[in-house]
N, C-alpha and C positions, 0 to 999 in steps of 0.2 A: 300354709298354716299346718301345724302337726296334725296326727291324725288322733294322737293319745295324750291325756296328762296324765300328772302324776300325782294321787293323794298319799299323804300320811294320815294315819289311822291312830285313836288312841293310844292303844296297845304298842305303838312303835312301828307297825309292820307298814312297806310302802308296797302300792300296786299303782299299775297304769291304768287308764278306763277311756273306751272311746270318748271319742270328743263330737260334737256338731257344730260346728261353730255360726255365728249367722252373718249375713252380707254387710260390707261394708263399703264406705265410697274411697275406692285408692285411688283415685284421679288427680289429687294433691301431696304434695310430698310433707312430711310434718308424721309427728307422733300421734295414732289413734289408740283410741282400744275399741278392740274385738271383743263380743262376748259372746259365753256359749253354754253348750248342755252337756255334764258327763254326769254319768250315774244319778240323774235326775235332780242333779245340784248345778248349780249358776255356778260356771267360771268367766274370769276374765284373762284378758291378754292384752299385754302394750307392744305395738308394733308400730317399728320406724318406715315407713316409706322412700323410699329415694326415686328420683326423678334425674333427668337423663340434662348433666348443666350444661356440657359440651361435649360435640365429635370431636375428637383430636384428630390434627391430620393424620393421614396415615400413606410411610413413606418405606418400601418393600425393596429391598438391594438383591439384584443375583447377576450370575456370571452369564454370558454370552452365550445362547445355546439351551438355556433352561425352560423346559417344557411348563406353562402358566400352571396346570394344574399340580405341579409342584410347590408353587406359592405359597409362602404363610398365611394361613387364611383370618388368625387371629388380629383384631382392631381394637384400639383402646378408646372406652369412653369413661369420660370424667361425669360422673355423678356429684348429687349434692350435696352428700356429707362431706366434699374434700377429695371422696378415692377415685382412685381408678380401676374400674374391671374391663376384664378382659374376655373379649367374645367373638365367637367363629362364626362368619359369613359363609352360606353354602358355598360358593365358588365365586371367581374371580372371572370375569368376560372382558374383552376388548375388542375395539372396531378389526372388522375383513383386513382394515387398509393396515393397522398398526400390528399385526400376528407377523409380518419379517421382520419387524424391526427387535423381535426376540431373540436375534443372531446378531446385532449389530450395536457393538459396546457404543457408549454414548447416549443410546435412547432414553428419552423419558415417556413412557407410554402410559395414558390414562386407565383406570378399571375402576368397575362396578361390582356391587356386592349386595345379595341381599340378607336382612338381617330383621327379621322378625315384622317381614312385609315394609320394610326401610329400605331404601336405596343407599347403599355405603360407597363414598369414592377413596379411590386412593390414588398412589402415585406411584409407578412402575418402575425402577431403575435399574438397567442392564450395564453394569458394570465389571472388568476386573478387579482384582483385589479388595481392601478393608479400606472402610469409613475413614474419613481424616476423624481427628481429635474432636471430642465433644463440643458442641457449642455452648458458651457463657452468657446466659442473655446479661445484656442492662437494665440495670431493675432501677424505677422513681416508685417511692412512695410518699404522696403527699407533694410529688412535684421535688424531692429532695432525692438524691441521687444514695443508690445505697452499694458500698464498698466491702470486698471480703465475699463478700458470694463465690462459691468454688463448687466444683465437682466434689471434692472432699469437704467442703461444708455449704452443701447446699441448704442449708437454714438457717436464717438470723428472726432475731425476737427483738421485737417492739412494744414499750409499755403507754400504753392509751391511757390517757385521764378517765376517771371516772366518767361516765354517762356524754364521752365525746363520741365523736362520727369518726366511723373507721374510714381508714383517707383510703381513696383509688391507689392501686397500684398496675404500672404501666408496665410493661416488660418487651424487650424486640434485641436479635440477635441475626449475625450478618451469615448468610445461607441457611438459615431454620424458619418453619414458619413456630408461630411462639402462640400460645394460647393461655388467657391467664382467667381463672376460676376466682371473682373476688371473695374477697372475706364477708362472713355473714356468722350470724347467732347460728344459724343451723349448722354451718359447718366446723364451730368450734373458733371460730375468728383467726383461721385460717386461708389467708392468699397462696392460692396453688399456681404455679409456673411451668409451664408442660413447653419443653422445645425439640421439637421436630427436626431433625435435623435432613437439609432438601438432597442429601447425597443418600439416604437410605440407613445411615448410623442409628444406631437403639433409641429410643423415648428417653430424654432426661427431664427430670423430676424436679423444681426447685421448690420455696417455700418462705414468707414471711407468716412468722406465728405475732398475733398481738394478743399483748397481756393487759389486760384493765387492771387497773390501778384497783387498791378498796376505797372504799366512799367514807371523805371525810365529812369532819364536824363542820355543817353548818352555821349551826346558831347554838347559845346556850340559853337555857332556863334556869330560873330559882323554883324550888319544892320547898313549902313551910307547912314543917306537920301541923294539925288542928289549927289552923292559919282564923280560923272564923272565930275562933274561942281565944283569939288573942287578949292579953292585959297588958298595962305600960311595965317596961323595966324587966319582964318576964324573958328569960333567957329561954331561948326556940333552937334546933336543931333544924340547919340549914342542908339540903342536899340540892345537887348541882348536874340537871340534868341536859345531856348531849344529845342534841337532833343530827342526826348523819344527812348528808345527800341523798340516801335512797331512802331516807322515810324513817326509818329505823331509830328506835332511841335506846338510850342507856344511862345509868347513874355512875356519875364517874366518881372511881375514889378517892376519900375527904383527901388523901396524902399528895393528889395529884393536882388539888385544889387550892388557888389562893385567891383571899378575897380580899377586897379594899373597900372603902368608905372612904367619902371624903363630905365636908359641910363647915360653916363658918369658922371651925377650929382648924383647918386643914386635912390633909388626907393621913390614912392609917393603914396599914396590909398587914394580916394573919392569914 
């Protein structure tokens, strides 16, 4: 949390003024507020929490001969709003038994990492030269197979019905391991697709974004003004109200409106 806010003052003039803020429970990921004391006035603060969705695997490429503590020490973890950050493990360790095989192209050698009292593993690859070609996973949403996915467009959009359930999405690609972050209200209805690739190549990123639809009309109602004070023959002012799916209503305009009657003479529309 900061240490300072900042008031505006009648006069126009701005100053910062200690803060104290008081305790809060972060042990859930979601929007709180904080409140606190500066200059003997209440402030408040809304603060997003994120919470740890997934470890990505984590898969480290080098040349034949390279000393461990030369390793990239940085790991990606997928968080719950959707992203990803990125954070350094003090150092990388590996078995007595696996330290020659950091001379011998081929190897895949296990390590550990710690990371804020967390055990991190990865995956050690002693190799010549550059990564083959990114891996494409196969993306199913909803069990329906989705096409066009690329490294140069790695994101397609899906439009959701109103107040429907966002479908699973499956994701798996040949020599990566694939990790997929479902879609949720917290993250923006956002499916993140993280593929690892098992030769040591860069993190690729994919993505289905879903779009909700807005919430249509329900049902309609009739409004008759002074409805109680009616008389026969008395000509009344009809309005024509719209219930939506989420609750919401609205009076739709006369021009938008057409009515009908019908009764032993037949039916009539104005």
């Amino acid at each position: 949390m900061p240490k300072t806010v900042g008031f505006i003052y009648s006069d126009g003039s701005r100053e910062k003024r200690p803060v104290t803020w008081s305790s809060v429970d972060v042990s859930q990921a979601g929007v709180v507020t904080v409140k606190g004391m500066a200059d003997g006035r209440e402030v408040e603060a809304r603060v997003e929490i994120l919470a740890i969705a997934n470890e990505l695997p984590t898969v480290k490429r080098v040349a034949p001969g390279t000393d461990l503590s030369a390793v990239d020490k940085y790991v990606s973890i997928a968080v719950t709003d959707g992203s990803v950050q990125e954070y350094e493990v003090d150092k990388w360790e590996i078995s007595e038994a696996d330290k020659a095989k950091l001379s011998v192209a081929g190897s895949r050698i296990q390590m550990t990492g710690q990371l804020g009292g967390e055990t991190i593993h990865a995956t050690l690859v002693v190799e010549e030269g550059n990564p083959v070609a990114p891996a494409v996973p196969t993306v199913t949403v909803g069990g329906e197979s989705v096409t066009g996915l690329t490294t140069q467009n790695p994101m397609q959009y899906r439009i959701l019905a109103y107040g429907a359930s966002l479908p699973e999405v499956v994701a798996s690609a040949e020599n990566a391991d694939v990790t997929v972050v479902q879609a949720s209200a917290a993250n923006g209805m956002r499916a993140s697709i993280y593929v690892q690739p098992k030769d040591g190549g860069p993190l690729q990123t994919y993505a289905i974004q879903f779009l909700e639809e807005a919430p249509k009309i329900d049902h309609l109602s009739l409004q008759v003004e002074k409805a109680d004070a009616l008389k026969e023959d008395q000509t009344v002012k009809l309005s024509v109200l719209a219930h939506y799916q989420d609750g919401t209503q609205a009076v739709l305009p006369a021009d938008k409106v057409t009515f009908s009657t019908s009764g032993e003479g037949g039916s009539r529309s104005s």
